[in-house]
C-alpha positions in Angstrom: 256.8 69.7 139.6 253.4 70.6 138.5 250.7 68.0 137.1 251.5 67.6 133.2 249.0 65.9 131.1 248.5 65.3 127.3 246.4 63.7 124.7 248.3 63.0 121.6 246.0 61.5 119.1 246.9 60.6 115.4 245.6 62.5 113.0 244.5 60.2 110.8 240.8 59.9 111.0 238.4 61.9 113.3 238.2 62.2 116.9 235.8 59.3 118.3 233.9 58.7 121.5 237.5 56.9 123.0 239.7 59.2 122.2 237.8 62.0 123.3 237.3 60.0 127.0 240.9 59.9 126.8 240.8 64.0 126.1 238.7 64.3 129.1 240.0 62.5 131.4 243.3 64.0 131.0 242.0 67.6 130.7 239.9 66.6 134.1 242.5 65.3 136.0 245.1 68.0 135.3 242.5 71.1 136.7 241.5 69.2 139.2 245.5 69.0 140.4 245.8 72.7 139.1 248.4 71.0 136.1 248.3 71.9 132.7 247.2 70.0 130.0 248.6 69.4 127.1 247.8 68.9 123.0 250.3 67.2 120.9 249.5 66.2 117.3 251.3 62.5 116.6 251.5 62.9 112.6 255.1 61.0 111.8 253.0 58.6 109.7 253.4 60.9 107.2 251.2 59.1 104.3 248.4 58.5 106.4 248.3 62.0 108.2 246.2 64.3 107.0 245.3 68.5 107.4 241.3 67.3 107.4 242.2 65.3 110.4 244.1 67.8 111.9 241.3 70.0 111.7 238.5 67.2 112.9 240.3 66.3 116.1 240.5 70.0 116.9 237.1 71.0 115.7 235.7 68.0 118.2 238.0 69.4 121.4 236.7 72.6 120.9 233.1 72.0 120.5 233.1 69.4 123.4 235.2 72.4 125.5 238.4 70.2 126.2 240.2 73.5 126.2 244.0 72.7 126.2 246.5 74.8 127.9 249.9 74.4 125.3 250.0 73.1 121.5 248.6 71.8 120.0 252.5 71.0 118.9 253.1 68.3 115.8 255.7 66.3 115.9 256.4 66.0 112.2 258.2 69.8 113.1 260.3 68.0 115.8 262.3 65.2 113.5 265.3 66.8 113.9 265.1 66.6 118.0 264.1 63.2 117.6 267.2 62.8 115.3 269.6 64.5 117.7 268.5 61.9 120.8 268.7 58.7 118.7 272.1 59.6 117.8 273.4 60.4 121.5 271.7 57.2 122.3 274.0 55.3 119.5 277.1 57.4 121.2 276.4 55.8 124.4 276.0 52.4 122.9 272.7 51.6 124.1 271.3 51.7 119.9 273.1 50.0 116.8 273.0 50.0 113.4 270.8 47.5 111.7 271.7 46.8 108.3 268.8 44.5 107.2 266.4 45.4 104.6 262.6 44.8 105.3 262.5 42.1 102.4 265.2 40.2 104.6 262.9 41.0 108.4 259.7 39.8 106.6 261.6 36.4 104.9 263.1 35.7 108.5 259.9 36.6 110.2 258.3 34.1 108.0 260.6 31.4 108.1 259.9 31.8 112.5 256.0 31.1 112.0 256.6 28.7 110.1 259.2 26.9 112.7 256.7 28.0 115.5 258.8 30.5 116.5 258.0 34.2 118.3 258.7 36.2 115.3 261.1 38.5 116.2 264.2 40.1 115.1 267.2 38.3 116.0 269.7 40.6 117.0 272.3 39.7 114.1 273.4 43.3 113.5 273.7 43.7 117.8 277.4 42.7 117.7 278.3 44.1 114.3 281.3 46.6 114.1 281.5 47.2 110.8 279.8 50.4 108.9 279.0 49.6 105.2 278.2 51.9 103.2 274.2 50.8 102.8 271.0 52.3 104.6 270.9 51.1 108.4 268.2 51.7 110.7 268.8 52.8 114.5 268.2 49.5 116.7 267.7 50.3 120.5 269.5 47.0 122.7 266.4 46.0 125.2 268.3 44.4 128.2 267.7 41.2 129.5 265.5 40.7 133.0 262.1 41.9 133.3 260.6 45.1 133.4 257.8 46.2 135.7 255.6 48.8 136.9 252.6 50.2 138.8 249.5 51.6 136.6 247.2 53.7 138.2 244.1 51.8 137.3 245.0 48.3 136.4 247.9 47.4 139.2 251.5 46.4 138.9 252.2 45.0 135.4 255.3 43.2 134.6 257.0 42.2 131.5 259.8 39.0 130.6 262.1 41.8 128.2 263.0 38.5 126.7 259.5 38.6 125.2 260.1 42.2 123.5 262.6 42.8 120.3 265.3 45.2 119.6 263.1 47.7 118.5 264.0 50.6 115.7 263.9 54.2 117.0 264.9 55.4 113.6 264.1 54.0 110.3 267.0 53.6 107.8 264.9 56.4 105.9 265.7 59.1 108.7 262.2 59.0 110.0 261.5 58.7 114.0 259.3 55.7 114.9 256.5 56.6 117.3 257.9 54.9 120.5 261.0 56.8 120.4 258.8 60.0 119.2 256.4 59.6 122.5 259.1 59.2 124.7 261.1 62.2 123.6 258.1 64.1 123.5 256.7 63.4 127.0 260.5 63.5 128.3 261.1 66.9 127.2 257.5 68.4 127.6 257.8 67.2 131.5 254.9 65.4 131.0 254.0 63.8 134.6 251.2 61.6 134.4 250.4 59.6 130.8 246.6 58.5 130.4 245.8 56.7 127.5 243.7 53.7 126.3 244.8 50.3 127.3 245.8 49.3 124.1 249.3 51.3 124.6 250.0 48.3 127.5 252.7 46.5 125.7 254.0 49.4 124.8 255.3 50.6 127.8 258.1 48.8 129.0 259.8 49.8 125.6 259.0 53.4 126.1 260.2 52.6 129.6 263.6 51.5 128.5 264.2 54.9 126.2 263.2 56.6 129.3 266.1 55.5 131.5 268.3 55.6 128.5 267.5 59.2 127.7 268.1 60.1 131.6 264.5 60.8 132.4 262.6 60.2 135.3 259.2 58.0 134.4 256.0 59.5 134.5 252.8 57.8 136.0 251.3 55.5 133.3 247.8 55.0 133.7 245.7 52.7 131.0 242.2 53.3 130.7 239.8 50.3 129.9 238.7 50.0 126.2 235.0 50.9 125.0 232.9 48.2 124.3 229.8 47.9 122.2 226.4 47.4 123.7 227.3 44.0 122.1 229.7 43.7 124.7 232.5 43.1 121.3 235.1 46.2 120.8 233.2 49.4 120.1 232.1 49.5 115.9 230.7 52.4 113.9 227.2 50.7 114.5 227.3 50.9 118.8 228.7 54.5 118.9 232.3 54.7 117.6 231.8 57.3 115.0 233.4 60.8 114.9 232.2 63.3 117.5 231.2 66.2 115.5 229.0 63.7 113.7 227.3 63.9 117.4 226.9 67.2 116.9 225.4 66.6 113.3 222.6 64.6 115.4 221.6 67.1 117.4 223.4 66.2 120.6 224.5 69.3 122.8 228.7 68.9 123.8 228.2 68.6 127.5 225.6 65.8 126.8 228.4 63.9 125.6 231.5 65.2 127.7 228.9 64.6 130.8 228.2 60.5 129.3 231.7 60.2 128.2 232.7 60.7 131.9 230.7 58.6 133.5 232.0 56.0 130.6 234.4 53.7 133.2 234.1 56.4 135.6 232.0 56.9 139.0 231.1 59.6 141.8 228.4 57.5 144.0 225.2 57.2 142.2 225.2 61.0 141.0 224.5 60.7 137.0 224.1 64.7 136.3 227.5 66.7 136.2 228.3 70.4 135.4 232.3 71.0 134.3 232.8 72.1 137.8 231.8 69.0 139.5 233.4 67.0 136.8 236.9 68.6 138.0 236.3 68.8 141.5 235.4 65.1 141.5 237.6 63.1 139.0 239.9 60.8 140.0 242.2 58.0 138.6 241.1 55.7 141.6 237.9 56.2 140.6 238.0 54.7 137.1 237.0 51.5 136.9 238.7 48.7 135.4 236.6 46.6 133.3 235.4 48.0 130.2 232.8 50.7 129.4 230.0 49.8 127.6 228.4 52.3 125.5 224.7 52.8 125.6 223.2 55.2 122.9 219.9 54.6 125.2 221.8 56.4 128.1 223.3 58.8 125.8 220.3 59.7 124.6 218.1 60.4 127.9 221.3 62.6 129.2 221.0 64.6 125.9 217.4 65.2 126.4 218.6 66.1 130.0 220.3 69.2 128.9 217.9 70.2 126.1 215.4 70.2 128.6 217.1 72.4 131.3 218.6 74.7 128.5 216.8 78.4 128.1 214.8 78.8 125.0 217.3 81.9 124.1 220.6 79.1 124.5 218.8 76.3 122.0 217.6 78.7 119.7 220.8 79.8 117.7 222.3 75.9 118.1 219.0 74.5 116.1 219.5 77.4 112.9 221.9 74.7 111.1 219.3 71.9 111.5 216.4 74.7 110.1 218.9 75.3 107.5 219.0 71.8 106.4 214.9 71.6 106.2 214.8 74.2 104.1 214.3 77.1 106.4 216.1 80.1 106.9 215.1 81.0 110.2 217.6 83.5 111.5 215.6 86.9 111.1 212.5 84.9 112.4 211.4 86.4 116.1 209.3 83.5 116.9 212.2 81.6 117.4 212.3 81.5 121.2 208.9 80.9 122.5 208.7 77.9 119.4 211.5 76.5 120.6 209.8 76.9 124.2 206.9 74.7 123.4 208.7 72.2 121.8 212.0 71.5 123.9 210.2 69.5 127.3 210.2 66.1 124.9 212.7 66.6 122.1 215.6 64.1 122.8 217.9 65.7 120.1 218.4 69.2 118.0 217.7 67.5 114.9 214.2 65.9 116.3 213.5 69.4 117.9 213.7 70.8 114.8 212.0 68.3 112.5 208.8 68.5 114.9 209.1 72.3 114.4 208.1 72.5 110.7 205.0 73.0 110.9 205.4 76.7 112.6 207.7 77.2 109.1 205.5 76.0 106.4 203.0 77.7 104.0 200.2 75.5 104.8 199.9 72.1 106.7 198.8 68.6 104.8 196.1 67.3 107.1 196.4 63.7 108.6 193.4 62.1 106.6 192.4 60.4 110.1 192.3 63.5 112.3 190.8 65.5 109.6 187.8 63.4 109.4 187.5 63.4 113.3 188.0 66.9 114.0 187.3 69.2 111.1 183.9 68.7 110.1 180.6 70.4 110.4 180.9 69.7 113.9 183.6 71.9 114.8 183.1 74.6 112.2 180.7 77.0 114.2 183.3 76.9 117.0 186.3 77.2 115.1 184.6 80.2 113.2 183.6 81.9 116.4 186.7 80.9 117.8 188.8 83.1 115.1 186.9 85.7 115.5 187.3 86.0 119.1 191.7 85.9 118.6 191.3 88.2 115.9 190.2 90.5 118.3 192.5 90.3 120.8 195.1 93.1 121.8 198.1 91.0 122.8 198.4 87.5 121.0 199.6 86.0 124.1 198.7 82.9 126.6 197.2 84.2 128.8 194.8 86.1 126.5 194.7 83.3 124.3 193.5 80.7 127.2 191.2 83.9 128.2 189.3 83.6 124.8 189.0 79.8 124.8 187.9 79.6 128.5 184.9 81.9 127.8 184.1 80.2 124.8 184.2 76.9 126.3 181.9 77.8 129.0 179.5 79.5 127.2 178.9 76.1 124.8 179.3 74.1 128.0 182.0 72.2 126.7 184.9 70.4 127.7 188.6 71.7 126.3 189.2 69.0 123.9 186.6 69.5 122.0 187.7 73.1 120.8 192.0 72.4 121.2 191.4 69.3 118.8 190.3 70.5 116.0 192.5 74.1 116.9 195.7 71.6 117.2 194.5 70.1 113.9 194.7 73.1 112.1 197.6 74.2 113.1 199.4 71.7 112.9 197.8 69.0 110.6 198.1 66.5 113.6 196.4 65.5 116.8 199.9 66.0 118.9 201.4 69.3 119.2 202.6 71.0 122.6 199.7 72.7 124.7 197.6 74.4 122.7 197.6 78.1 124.0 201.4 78.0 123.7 201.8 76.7 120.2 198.9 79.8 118.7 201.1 82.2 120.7 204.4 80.6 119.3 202.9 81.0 115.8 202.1 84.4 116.1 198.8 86.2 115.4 199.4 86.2 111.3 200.2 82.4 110.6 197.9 80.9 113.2 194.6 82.7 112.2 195.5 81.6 108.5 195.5 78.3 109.5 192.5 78.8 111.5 190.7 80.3 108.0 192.5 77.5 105.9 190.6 74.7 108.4 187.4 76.7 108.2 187.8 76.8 104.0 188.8 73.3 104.1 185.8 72.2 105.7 183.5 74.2 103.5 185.2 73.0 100.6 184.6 69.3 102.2 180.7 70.1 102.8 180.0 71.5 98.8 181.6 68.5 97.3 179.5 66.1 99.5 
């Protein structure tokens, strides 16, 4: 049989940095074994599920490219499956009818605290032959001994059964509980190999025992260390664990994060850089590590700026009009976009700071820093900035090389050095002493806009000079 993987979240909340490692890893290990991979929607917790969730978790697969190959499937269209299985399970005698209401379970559970007992359910309806006419959940009968088995990643794990209560496979509602759900669900999707976060430990030996009841063949449980906080404590909204499209919201590109997310527990050597390709070729479940990941936003954040940096002009462009659009600027009809986004994209860590330190190719006018305005537009600078605009005004084709034609020949003929002519150019353009080089931001601002800030500095200063 053929590699089967799955991730089966819950739907309800978004899709966060864990559950999309778990995503990934699955979806990496079943290409990589030519498998497919799987989407299941858990949703039997009916009052907490939710269509917005639904729609997050998928939104966040798809943007980060974890492309499954079936589903996604739900299992809240599947109760009467999981119906039909509890019921050949009660036929066979391996489940009973448990006739105890919850307020007698929590009074009994209470009562063992307080003894300094495990608080567990007692078995009391185990033996019982009668069938009242009264609500009864489904029990299944755990059997004594222990239960063990060999994860991929942590080792052989074993388990006293003793230690582990009758548990309900159906609720005296009608509704499926989600061990019996998951086990049903992996049994009859032939899923092979189950990856999922270490908190689903203890509840393997139970799915383990509706396995062998049902007649199914185990698959290969592998637990993946939980996420830790740069705090080294579990993983809070603060160190990272927030929803993934509210990555995207930041400005981070998806294979930024699918490329961090993968090196989150998991290792190829000391390479740090991976493309989709080498992430499949390479993955493997002895290579995931397991201790904990910690998450480092730092780290995060230098991969991001990674990709932003190797990405073409013409691939950035279209991702940054949302961010535009939330400054104020409608910038889709604007041609400039490209070579702006050209001059700007060698030091921008995220979308949203690439596009913040773009505004001032989108404004009217520029406010001058006080500071460099005193420095740089003065009388000083006026005969060269004057000269200066009248020599671009001139030119043919507004472009760098032209541009860095014009300012060499000006430069030598004053016998001057280039920061003296790109500071008080970079001032007026900009309002700032820091923009990107200097020939490359006029020709990113295009002919019109960059002379009129060049005659806005040269009014400025005259204004400055009459009112002293």
């Amino acid at each position: 049989m053929s590699v089967r993987t799955r991730f089966a979240p819950s739907p309800t909340g978004f899709l966060h940095i864990g559950g999309a490692r778990t995503a990934l890893f699955n979806l990496l290990y079943a290409r990589r074994l030519k498998g497919s991979f799987i989407l299941r929607i858990e949703d039997t917790d009916v009052a907490r599920s939710t269509n917005e969730s639904i729609q997050a978790i998928l939104d966040g697969m798809e943007w980060l490219g974890l492309v499954w190959d079936e589903g996604p499937f739900f299992q809240s269209q599947r109760f009467d499956e999981y119906r039909k299985f509890a019921y050949e399970l009660l036929e066979k005698g391996l489940v009973y009818r448990c006739y105890c209401t919850p307020d007698e379970l929590e009074a009994r559970r209470e009562a063992a605290l307080k003894e300094g007992r495990p608080p567990m359910y007692d078995g009391r309806c185990r033996a019982r032959t009668d069938t009242p006419e009264k609500p009864f959940a489904l029990r299944f009968k755990v059997p004594p001994g222990s239960t063990s088995f060999k994860d991929e990643i942590k080792g052989y794990i074993s388990f006293d059964n003793s230690t582990i209560e009758d548990l309900i496979i159906l609720r005296s509602d009608g509704t499926p509980t989600y061990n019996f759900c998951v086990v049903v669900d992996d049994a009859t999707m032939d899923i092979t190999h189950v990856i999922r976060g270490d908190d689903h430990i203890n509840n393997t030996p139970k799915q383990m025992f509706l396995y062998k009841a049902l007649g199914h063949e185990l698959p290969i449980f592998a637990h993946l260390p939980m996420i830790l906080g740069s705090d080294k404590t579990r993983l809070s909204k603060r160190h990272g664990a927030t929803s993934v499209m509210a990555y995207k919201e930041m400005g981070y590109l998806p294979h930024a994060l699918v490329n961090y997310l993968a090196r989150l527990g998991w290792s190829a050597g000391d390479q740090e850089i991976f493309s989709m390709e080498e992430l499949i070729e390479k993955f493997s479940l002895e290579s995931v590590g397991k201790s904990s990941g910690v998450f480092n936003p730092e780290k995060l954040l230098w991969l991001n700026q990674h990709y932003i940096k190797n990405s073409t002009p013409e691939e950035l462009a279209p991702l940054l009009l949302p961010f535009w659009k939330d400054l104020g600027v409608d910038a889709s009809a604007d041609k400039r976009l490209v070579p702006i986004v050209k001059t700007l994209q060698e030091r921008a860590r995220t979308l949203k700071e690439l596009s913040e330190h773009s505004m001032f190719y989108f404004r009217e006018r520029v406010d001058y820093d006080p500071k460099a305005a005193e420095k740089f537009l003065n009388a000083d600078s006026s005969g060269l900035l004057q000269e200066l605009t009248e020599r671009l005004s001139a030119l043919p084709s507004f472009s760098v090389p032209e541009i860095e034609a014009v300012f060499n020949a000006l430069l030598e003929e004053k016998g001057l050095k280039l920061g003296k002519l790109a500071q008080p150019v970079r001032v007026a353009l900009t309002g700032t002493t820091v923009s990107p080089g200097i020939f490359e931001t006029l020709a990113a601002m295009g002919r019109e806009m960059a002379l009129k800030r060049l005659k806005d500095a040269l009014d400025f200063i005259g204004k400055r000079a009459a009112a002293q």
